[in-house]
C-alpha positions, 0 to 999 in steps of 0.5 A: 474322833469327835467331828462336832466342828464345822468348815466354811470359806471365811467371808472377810466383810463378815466382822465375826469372821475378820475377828477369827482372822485375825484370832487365829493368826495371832495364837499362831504366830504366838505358837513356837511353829509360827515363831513364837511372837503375835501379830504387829498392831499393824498386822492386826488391824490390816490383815482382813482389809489387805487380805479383802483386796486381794482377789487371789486370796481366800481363807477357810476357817473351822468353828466348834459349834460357834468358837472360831478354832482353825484356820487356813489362808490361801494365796492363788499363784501362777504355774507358768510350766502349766499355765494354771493357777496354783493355790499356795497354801500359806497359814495352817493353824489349829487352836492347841485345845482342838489339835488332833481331832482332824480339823486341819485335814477337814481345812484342806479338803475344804481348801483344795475344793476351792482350789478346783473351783478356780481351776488350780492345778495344784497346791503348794504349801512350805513347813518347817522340818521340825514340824513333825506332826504337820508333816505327817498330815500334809503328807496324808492328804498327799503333799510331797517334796518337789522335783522334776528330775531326781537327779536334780534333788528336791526344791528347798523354800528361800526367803529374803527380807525386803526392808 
């Protein structure tokens, strides 16, 4: 497996980096596992500035020598069970030319590296069902279904519009 790529926090006030942003979002969002349509105008040209504002928010991305090729986006929640951070893990994409190659793994150990820094006690992240081959690494890198009592079954990812 070729490791000739390279991982680093994205600098949001660095333009080649807002640029890979907003890049790497699109093609996913693009991508049947993001919905199949790009960014808005509006997404495009907001993103890095509202991601920038945010202090809770950081992204990493990954370069094959100097061509952006992956991405991960990270939102920093709240465990009021642990009275902790938590690192949501919200965007994981991957160019389709660069899958397989253990890119998106290399991310997440990036990813869970600045979650320690800010003293997180764990990373959540949501995935489609039918996203298999996310699911296998996710599950690697030891991501599990949520529960705190079996009886109760696992916890399922809701989401309602607010228009």
């Amino acid at each position: 497996m070729p490791a000739a790529f390279s991982v680093r926090p994205a600098d949001y006030g660095r333009p080649s980096d807002a640029r890979a942003i907003v890049a790497l979002l699109d093609a996913y969002a693009s991508d049947p596992a993001g919905g199949g349509e790009p960014l808005s105008d509006f997404a495009r040209s907001r993103l890095v500035p509202e991601l920038a504002s945010r202090p809770q928010a950081f992204s990493v991305l990954a370069f094959d020598g100097e061509a952006a090729v992956g991405l991960v986006n990270c939102i920093e929640g709240f465990s009021t069970f642990k009275c902790l951070p938590l690192v949501n893990v919200h965007d994981v994409a991957v160019l389709a030319s660069h899958r397989g190659r253990g890119i998106a793994e290399a991310m997440l150990v990036e990813v869970e590296r600045l979650a320690r820094e800010r003293g997180a006690c764990k990373l959540t992240l949501e995935v489609l069902s039918g996203n298999a081959p996310a699911m296998r690494l996710y599950q690697r890198v030891g991501f599990e279904g949520y529960q705190l009592d079996p009886a109760m079954g696992t916890a399922q990812f809701l989401q309602k519009w607010l228009d």
